[in-house]
C-alpha angles and dihedrals in degrees: 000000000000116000110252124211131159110243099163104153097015129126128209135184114211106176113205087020092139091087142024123336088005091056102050090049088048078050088049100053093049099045084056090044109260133135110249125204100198119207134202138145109290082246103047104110092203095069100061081045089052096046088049100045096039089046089050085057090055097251119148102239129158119202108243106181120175143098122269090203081067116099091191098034094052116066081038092057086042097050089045100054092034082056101044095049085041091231155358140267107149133021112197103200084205105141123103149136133208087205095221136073088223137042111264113226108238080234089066105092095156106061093042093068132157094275090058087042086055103044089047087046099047093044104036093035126023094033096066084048091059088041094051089043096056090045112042099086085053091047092049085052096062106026098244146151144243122209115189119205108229124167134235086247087072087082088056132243098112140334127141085310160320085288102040088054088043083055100047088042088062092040094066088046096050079051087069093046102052093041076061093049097041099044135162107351090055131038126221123195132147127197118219106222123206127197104005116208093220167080118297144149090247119061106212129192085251085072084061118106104258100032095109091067090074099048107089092237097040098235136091117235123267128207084254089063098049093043095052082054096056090040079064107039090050102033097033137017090082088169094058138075142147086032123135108207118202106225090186100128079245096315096146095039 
C-alpha cells in the first residue's frame, strides 16, 4: 500500500526527476497533491515527454532544465523554478551520473582519472551542494525538508567505481552536515538505494537474470520503492533528520 499525505499546496524540486528514482518520487508528490518542478539536463528528450504526459493527467508540474554540474546554470535553474512555483517545501538531490556504461574495476586506475574524478565530483557532490545553497532560504521560509539520493555503494564493496562510491560517500556525509546548518528549521536526510529496475547510463550485474535471488526480499527496486522512501522522508519522519537509509530490499544485510 502506497503511503498517503496531503501535499495540496505544496512544492516540491526533484532534479533529475525526468527518469528512474527521480521520476517515481516526482509520481509520489502528485499523487499526494503537490506542485513538482521537474529537473533534467536542457538536452534530455524525456523532460519535455514527462511535462506533457503528467500535465495531460492533470498533475501540476513546472520544467526545470539545467545541469546541476553547472556552477552558473544552477542557482538560475533554482530561482527560476522556486519563482514559477512561487515557493519550496521539499528539495529531492536526485541527479547523478556513474560516467561510464560499465563498472570500472578499483584496480583501474587508468581509466578513473582526474577528468572522471572531476565530472562525478562536480555532478554527485558538489551539485547537491549548489542545489541545497539556492534553495535553502526558501526552505527555511517554509519549514521544509531535503532528501539526497546516495547510494549503498556509498559504504563501499562495489558501485560504478572507486569514485562514484568516494561521491556518494561524501554525500552522505554532506547529508550530516547539512542536517547540523539547516536545524532546526529544515530537515536533511538521504536514502542509500540499492538495485534500481530501471533505465540508466551503467549496466550493473544487478541488471543480469538471477540477481534478484540474492536480494532478502527476491526483487530488484523500482522507481515506485525509492520514491515512496523520499515521500516519507520528506512528508513525513518529523523526528528525524541527518539519517541515510538504506532502501536495498536487504541488500546490505
Amino acid at each position: 500500500m502506497l503511503a498517503s499525505y496531503d501535499l495540496t499546496g505544496k512544492k516540491a524540486l526533484v532534479t533529475g526527476g525526468a527518469s528512474g528514482i527521480g521520476l517515481g518520487a516526482v509520481k509520489a508528490f502528485l499523487r499526494c497533491g503537490a506542485t513538482v518542478a521537474i529537473n533534467d539536463l536542457p538536452s534530455s528528450p524525456r523532460l519535455p515527454e514527462v511535462i506533457a504526459e503528467l500535465s495531460a493527467e492533470g498533475h501540476a508540474v513546472v520544467a526545470a532544465p539545467g545541469n546541476v554540474g553547472d556552477a552558473e546554470d544552477t542557482p538560475h535553474m533554482m530561482r527560476r523554478a522556486i519563482d514559477d512555483m512561487g515557493g519550496l517545501d521539499f528539495l529531492i538531490n536526485n541527479a547523478g551520473t556513474p560516467g561510464t556504461p560499465q563498472p570500472i574495476p578499483p584496480s583501474d586506475f587508468e581509466r578513473q582519472d582526474e577528468d572522471f574524478w572531476n565530472l562525478l565530483l562536480n555532478v554527485n557532490l558538489i551539485g547537491p551542494y549548489r542545489c541545497t545553497k539556492a534553495a535553502a532560504n526558501a526552505l527555511r521560509e517554509s519549514g521544509g525538508a531535503i532528501v539526497n539520493t546516495a547510494s549503498i555503494s556509498a559504504h563501499g564493496n562495489g558501485g560504478s567505481s572507486s569514485v562514484y562510491c568516494a561521491t556518494k560517500a561524501g554525500l552522505v556525509n554532506l547529508t550530516k552536515e547539512w542536517a547540523r546548518a539547516l536545524a532546526p528549521v529544515v530537515r536533511v536526510n538521504a536514502i542509500a538505494p540499492g538495485a534500481v529496475d530501471s533505465a540508466w547510463m551503467c549496466r550493473f550485474p544487478s541488471q543480469d537474470a538471477g540477481f534478484d535471488r540474492a536480494i532478502p526480499l527476491q526483487r530488484i527496486g523500482t522507481p515506485v520503492d525509492y520514491g515512496e522512501a523520499i515521500l516519507f522522508l520528506s512528508a513525513g519522519a518529523d523526528y528525524i533528520t541527518g539519517q541515510t537509509i538504506n532502501v536495498d530490499g536487504g541488500l546490505t544485510t
